[in-house]
C-alpha positions in Angstrom: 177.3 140.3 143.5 175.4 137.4 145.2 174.5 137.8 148.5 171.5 137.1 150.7 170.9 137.9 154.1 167.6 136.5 155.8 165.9 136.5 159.0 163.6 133.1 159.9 162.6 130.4 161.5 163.7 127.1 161.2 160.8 124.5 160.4 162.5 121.5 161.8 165.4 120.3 162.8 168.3 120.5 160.6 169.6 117.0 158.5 173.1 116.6 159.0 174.9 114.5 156.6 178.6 113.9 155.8 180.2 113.9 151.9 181.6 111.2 150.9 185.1 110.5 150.2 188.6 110.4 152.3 188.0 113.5 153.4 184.5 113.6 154.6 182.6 117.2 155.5 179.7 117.6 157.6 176.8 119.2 155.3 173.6 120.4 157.3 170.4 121.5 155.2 167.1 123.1 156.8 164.7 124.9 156.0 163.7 129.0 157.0 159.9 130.3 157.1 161.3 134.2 156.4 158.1 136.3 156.5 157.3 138.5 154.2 155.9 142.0 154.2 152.7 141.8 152.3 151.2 138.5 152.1 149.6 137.9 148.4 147.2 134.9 148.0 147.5 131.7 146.7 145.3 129.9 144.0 142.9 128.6 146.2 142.1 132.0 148.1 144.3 131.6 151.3 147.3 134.0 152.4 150.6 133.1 152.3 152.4 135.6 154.6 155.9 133.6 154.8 158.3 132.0 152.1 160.5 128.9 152.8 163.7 128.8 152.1 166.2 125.8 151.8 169.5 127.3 153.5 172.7 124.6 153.1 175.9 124.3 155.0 179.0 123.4 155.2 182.1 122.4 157.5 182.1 124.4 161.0 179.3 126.3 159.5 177.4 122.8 159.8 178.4 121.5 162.8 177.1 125.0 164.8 173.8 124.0 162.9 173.8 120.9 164.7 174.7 121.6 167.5 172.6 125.2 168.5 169.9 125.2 165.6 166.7 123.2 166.4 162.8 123.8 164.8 161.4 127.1 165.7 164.8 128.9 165.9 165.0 132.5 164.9 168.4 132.8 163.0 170.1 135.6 160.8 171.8 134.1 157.7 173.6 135.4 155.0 175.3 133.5 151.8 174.8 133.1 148.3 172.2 132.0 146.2 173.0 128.4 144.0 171.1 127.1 142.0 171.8 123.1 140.3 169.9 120.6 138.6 169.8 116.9 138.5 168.0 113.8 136.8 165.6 112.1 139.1 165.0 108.5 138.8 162.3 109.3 136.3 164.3 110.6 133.9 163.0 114.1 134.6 165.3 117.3 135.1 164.8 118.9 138.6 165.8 122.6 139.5 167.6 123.4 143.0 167.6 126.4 144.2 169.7 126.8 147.6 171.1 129.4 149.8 174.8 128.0 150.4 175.4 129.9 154.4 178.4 132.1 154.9 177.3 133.3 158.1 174.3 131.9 160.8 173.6 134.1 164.2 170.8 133.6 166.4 168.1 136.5 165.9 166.8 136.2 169.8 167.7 135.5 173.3 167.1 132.4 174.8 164.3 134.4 177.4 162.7 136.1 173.9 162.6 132.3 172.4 160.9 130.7 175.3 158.6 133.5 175.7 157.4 133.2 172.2 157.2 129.5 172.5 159.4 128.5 170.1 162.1 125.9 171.2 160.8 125.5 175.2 163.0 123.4 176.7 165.8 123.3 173.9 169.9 124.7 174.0 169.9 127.9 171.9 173.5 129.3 171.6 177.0 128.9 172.3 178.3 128.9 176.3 177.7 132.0 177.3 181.2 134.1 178.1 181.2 135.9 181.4 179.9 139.2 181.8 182.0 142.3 180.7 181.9 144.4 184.8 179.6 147.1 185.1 180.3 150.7 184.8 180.7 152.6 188.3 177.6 153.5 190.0 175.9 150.8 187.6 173.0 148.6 188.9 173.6 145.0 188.9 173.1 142.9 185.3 170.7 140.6 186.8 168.3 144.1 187.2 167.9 144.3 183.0 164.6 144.8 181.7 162.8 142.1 180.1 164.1 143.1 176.9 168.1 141.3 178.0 169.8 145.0 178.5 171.3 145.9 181.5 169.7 149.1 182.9 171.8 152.6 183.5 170.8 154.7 186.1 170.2 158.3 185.8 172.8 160.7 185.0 176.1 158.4 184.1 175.4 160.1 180.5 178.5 161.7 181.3 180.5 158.6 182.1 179.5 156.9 178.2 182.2 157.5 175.7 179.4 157.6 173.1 177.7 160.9 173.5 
């Protein structure tokens, strides 16, 4: 099975580009800084504490990435790892390795991004759909915590169907 599922940042914008041919497909590449763990040090003595990741794709898949992904968004991928190769115009053989993306969702809110200070000032995310209504007795949505959830008053435990 091939499958990889990350969690980064993007490091720039992404680079749209469209195939060539009668029927021509949008094709977005960028880059993810996915942290790691445990940093481990590099030759000259410094950490490295994230690894970055070239993420390609395709079609709709592409054309969400232009619209909604921008540097210093936090974004969930998964795919598939392929790898390639190709002559440069030296005449030397060049490896690729690239995450082709199945799947993109944002990893943050828009209030957690702009708190962070990643992407101030920048679109993240599809319109927003209108709120589902609150449960009886409920407070209003625009009392939620910091954290984006609404808050339930004391005792409607008895009101969830998830007990």
């Amino acid at each position: 099975m091939n499958k990889v599922i990350l969690m980064g940042r993007l490091t720039r914008d992404p680079d749209i580009r469209y195939s060539a041919g009668e029927n021509a497909q949008r094709i977005a590449r960028y880059t993810l800084a996915v942290d790691r763990r445990f940093s481990r040090r590099d030759g000259s003595g410094n950490e490295q504490s994230a690894d970055f990741i070239g993420c390609v794709a395709f079609g709709r898949s592409a054309e969400f990435a232009e619209k909604y992904l921008h540097k210093g968004t936090k974004v969930l991928v998964t795919g598939r790892i392929q790898t390639g190769s190709y002559t440069n115009r030296d005449g030397q053989k060049v490896y690729t390795t690239d995450v082709v993306v199945e799947d993109q969702e944002f990893a943050e809110s828009k209030a957690a991004a702009s708190e962070s200070g990643y992407g101030a000032g920048t679109s993240f995310g599809a319109p927003a759909s209108a709120p589902a209504p609150a449960p009886a007795g409920a407070s209003d949505p625009g009392d939620a915590a910091g954290d984006g959830f609404m808050n339930i008053p004391e005792g409607l435990d008895e009101e969830l169907p998830f007990n």
